[in-house]
N, C-alpha and C positions, 0 to 999 in steps of 0.2 A: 275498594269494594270488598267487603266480606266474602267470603267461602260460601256462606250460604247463599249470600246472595246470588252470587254467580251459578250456584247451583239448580236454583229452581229458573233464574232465567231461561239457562241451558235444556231445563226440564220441558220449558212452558214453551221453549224452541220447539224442542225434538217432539211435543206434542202435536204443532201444529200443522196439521197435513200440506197446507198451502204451501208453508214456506220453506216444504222438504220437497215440493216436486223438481223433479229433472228438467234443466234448463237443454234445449240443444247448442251445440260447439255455436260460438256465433260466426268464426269462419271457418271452411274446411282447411285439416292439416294437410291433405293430399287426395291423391286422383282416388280414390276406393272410402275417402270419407263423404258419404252422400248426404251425413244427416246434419250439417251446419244450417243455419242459419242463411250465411250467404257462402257465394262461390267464393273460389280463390283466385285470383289474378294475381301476378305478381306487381308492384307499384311502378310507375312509371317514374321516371328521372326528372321530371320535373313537378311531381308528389314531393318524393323524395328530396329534390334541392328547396322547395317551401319550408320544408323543416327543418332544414341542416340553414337556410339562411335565416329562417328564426332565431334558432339557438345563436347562430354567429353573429347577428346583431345585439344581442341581449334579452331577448325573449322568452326569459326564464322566468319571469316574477308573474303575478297574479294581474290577471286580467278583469275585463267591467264582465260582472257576474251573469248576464245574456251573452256573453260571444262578444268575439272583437267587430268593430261597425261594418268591415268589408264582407265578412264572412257573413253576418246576417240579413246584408243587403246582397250577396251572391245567394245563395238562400229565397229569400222572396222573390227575385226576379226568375229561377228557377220554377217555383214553384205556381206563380203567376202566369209564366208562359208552358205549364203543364198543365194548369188545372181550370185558368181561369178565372183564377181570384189577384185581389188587388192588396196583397198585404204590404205594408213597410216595413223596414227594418226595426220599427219598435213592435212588430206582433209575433217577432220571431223568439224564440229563446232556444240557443244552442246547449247540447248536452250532451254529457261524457255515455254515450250509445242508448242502443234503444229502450233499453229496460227504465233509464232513469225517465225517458219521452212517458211510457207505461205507467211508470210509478207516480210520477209529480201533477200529470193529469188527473189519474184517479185519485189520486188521495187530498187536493188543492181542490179542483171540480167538484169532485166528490162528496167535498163536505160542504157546497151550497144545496145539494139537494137530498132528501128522504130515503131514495134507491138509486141503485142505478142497473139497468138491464143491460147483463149480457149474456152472449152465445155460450151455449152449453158446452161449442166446440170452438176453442179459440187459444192463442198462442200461451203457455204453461207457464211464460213470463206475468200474463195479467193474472193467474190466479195467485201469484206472488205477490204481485202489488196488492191486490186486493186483503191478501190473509195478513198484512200488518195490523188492519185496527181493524175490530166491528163494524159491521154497516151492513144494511137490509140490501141483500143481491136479487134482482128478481131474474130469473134462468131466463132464458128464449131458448125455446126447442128448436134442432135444427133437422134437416134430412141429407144423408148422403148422397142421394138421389139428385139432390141441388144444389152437390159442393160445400156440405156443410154449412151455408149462410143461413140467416134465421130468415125466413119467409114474408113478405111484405105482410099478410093477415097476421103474423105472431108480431111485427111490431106493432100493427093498429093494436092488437088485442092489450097489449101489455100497456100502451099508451092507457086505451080506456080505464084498465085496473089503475092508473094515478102515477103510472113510471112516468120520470121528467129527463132524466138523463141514461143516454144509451151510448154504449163501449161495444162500435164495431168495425168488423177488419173488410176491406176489399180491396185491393184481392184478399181472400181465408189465407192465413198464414201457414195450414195445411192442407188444402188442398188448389190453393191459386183461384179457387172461383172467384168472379169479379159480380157485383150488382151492376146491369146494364144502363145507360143515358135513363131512360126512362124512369126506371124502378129510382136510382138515387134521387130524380124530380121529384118522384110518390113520396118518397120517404121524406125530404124537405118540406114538403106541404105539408105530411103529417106533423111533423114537427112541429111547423109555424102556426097549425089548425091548436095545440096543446102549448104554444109557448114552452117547448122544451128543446133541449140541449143534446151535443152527440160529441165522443170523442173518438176517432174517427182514423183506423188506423189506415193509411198508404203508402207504406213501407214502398208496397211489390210493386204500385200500380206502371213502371216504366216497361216491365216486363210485358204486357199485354198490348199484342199486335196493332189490335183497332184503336186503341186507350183506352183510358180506365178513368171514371165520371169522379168528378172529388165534390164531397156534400159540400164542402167549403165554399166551392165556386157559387151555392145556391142560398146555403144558409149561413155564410161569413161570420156574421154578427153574433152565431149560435153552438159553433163547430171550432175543436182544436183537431187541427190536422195533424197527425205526429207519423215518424219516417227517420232512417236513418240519411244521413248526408253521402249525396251519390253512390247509394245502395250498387255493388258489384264493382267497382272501381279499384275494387283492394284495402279498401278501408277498415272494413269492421271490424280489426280487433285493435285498430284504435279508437274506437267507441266515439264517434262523433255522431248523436241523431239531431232531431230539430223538433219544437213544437210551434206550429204557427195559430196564433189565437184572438182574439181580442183583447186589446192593451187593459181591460180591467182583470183578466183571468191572467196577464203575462205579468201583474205586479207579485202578486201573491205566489205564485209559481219561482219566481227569482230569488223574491227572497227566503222561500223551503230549500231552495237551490244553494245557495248561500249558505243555509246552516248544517246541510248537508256534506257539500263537496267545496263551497270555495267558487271554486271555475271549473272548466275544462281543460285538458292538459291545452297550455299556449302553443308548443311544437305543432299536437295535434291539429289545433284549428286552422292555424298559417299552412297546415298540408293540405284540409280540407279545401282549404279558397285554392289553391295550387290546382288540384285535382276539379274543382270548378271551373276550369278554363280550358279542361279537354273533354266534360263530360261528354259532350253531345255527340261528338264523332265516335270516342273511344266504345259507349253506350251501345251506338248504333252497329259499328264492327260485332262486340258480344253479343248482342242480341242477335243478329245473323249467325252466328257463328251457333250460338244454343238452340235456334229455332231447330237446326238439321238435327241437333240433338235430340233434341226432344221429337220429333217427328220419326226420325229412325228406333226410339223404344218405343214409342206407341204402336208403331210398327210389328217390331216385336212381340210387344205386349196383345196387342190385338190375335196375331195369328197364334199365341198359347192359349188365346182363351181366359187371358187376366181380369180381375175384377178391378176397370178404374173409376176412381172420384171424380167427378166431372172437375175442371180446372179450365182456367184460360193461361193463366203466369207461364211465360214460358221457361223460366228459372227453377220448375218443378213442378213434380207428378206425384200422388197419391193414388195405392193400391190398398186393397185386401188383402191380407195375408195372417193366415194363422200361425201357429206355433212352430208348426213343421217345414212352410216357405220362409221364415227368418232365423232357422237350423240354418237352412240352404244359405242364406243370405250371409249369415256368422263365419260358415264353413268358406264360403267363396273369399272372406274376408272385408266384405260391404259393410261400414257403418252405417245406419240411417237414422230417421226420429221417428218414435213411435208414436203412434197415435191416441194412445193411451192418456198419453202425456197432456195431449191438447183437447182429451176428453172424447175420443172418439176411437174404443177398442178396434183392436182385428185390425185395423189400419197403418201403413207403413208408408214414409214420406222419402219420396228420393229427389236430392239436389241433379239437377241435370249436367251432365259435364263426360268426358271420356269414357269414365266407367258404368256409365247408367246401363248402357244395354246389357254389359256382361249381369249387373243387378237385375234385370229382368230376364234373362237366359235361367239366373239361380232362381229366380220366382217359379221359372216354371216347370 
C-alpha cells in the first residue's frame, strides 16, 4: 500500500471521533482498578486445566467458525435456564469478547434496517461499532434519574417516527439499572405492535438480586442477545462473548466473523466450557461476597451525602462527581470509567470489590 495511502486512511482514522473513544480496561489489573469492565478473580484450576488439556491434545488449529459444538450448547442451556428462552446451539455464535458480540450485531443487523435507535448513554464500545460505516443513528434520550435507560415513552416515540431496530443494554453498562419484568413485556409488545427488532445487551443481567427480564425470552424470533461468557468468572481478558439470535441473523454474522477473525482463540473456548461447569456455585459465592460490598459503600456513600445513579447490578455503582472529586479519586490512586465516555458527563463508574469504599471515602 502506498505512503499516501496509508496516510489519509490514518487521517480519516484520527478524524473519526467514534473510533478514538476510550474503551474501559475489560478486566481490572488490581484491587484500586475500579474502572474495568469486569472484576478480577483469579482462574480456577479447573479453567485453567480446560486449556492446558486443549493445547495437550492438539487444539491449536482453527476451529467451526460459531465456537466448538459443546461450548455453544453450554451456552444456550445457560442461557435458556436464565432467561427463559429456548435457543439451540445453532442460534449461538461464540466470539473473541464482547466488543466483537457489539460490532457484528450492529453492523450484520444493522444493515437490514434504515436506523437503529440507541441510548444516548450507553457502553463507549457501541459508539465504536457504530462509527465504522455510515448509518442513520436515531439518539433515545435518557434520565439519570432512571439509571440512564431510555424511558418506555422514548421508545414508543422513536418506534412511531419509523425506527425498526433498537440497541439496548439492561442492566446500563454504566450505571447497572435494569428494565423491570413488566416494562421489558411493554417494550416486546411494542416491538411486535411495529414488527421491529432489538439488540439486546445482557452482559450484567446475573449480577441483579431479583433477576433481570431478557426481551429474548419474549421476543426470540426478533432479539439477538449478546454478553460475554460467564461474565465474572476470570475470564475477560480472554475475550470469549456469545450472541444468541435467530439462525437467519447467526448466518450472515459467521461468516463477517470469518473474514474478520477466523475463530476464536481454541485454548480459550475449551476454558470457557471448563469454567461452565462451576458457574453456578462459583457465581453465587461472588455475588454474596459483592452484595456486602456494594451495600457497605452505599453506606458510605449515603452518609457523605454522594450523588448516586439509580443501579440494580451489584457488580457496580455510578456517582456524580466533578473535576475536583476525581483529583481526590487520582490522588487516592482509584482508576475508574468515566462517564463521559459512555455519554453521560459528571459521572464516574466504580467496579465494586475491596477498594470501593476507600473510593468513596475520596469521593467525599
Amino acid at each position: 500500500m502506498a505512503s499516501q495511502t496509508k496516510t489519509k486512511i490514518l487521517a480519516r482514522h484520527a478524524a473519526n471521533a467514534a473510533l478514538n473513544i476510550p474503551l474501559p480496561g475489560i478486566s481490572m489489573r488490581g484491587a484500586h482498578d475500579l474502572g474495568a469492565d469486569e472484576p478480577f478473580y483469579p482462574l480456577d484450576e479447573q479453567i485453567i486445566a480446560g486449556a492446558v488439556e486443549a493445547l495437550e491434545s492438539g487444539q491449536t488449529h482453527y476451529v467451526d467458525v460459531p465456537g466448538i459444538a459443546p461450548l455453544r450448547e453450554a451456552i444456550a442451556k445457560h442461557l435458556n435456564a436464565a432467561c427463559g428462552t429456548s435457543w439451540q446451539s445453532a442460534n449461538i455464535l461464540v466470539t473473541a469478547g464482547m466488543q466483537e458480540a457489539r460490532f457484528l450485531t450492529i453492523q450484520i443487523i444493522g444493515a437490514q434496517y434504515d436506523q437503529i435507535g440507541v441510548p444516548t448513554v450507553a457502553h463507549p464500545g457501541v459508539q465504536k461499532a457504530l462509527g465504522v460505516r455510515r448509518r442513520q443513528v436515531v439518539s433515545l434520550s435518557v434520565e439519570t434519574e432512571q439509571g440512564c435507560l431510555p424511558s418506555l415513552d422514548e421508545i414508543a416515540a422513536t418506534l412511531k417516527k419509523g425506527c425498526r431496530l433498537f440497541y439496548l443494554e439492561s442492566p446500563s453498562r454504566l450505571s447497572g439499572a435494569a428494565y423491570t419484568q413488566n416494562q421489558v413485556a411493554r417494550i416486546a409488545d411494542m416491538l411486535a405492535q411495529h414488527d421491529a427488532a432489538a439488540i439486546w445487551d445482557q452482559g450484567l443481567a446475573r449480577w441483579v438480586d431479583e433477576g433481570c427480564s431478557s426481551l429474548a425470552a419474549l421476543a426470540e424470533g426478533s432479539t439477538a442477545a449478546i454478553g460475554e461468557a460467564w461474565h465474572g468468572i476470570g475470564l475477560g481478558s480472554w475475550l470469549v462473548g456469545s450472541i444468541a439470535a435467530p439462525t437467519d441473523w447467526i448466518a450472515p454474522m459467521q461468516s463477517q466473523k470469518q473474514i474478520m477473525a477466523i475463530c476464536t482463540s481454541t485454548a480459550s473456548q475449551y476454558a470457557a466450557l471448563a469454567a461452565s461447569e462451576i458457574f453456578g456455585e462459583t457465581h453465587q459465592q461472588r455475588l454474596g461476597q459483592m452484595r456486602g460490598q456494594r451495600a457497605a459503600a452505599l453506606a458510605m456513600a449515603s452518609e457523605l451525602g454522594l450523588d448516586l445513579v439509580p443501579g440494580a447490578a451489584n457488580n457496580l455503582l455510578a456517582l456524580h462527581a466533578d473535576a475536583s472529586a476525581r483529583g481526590r479519586l487520582a490522588e487516592a490512586g482509584i482508576d475508574f470509567a468515566a462517564g463521559e465516555d459512555f455519554g453521560a458527563c459528571d459521572i464516574v463508574r466504580l467496579n465494586i470489590g475491596a477498594a470501593t469504599v476507600t473510593a468513596i471515602e475520596a469521593l467525599g
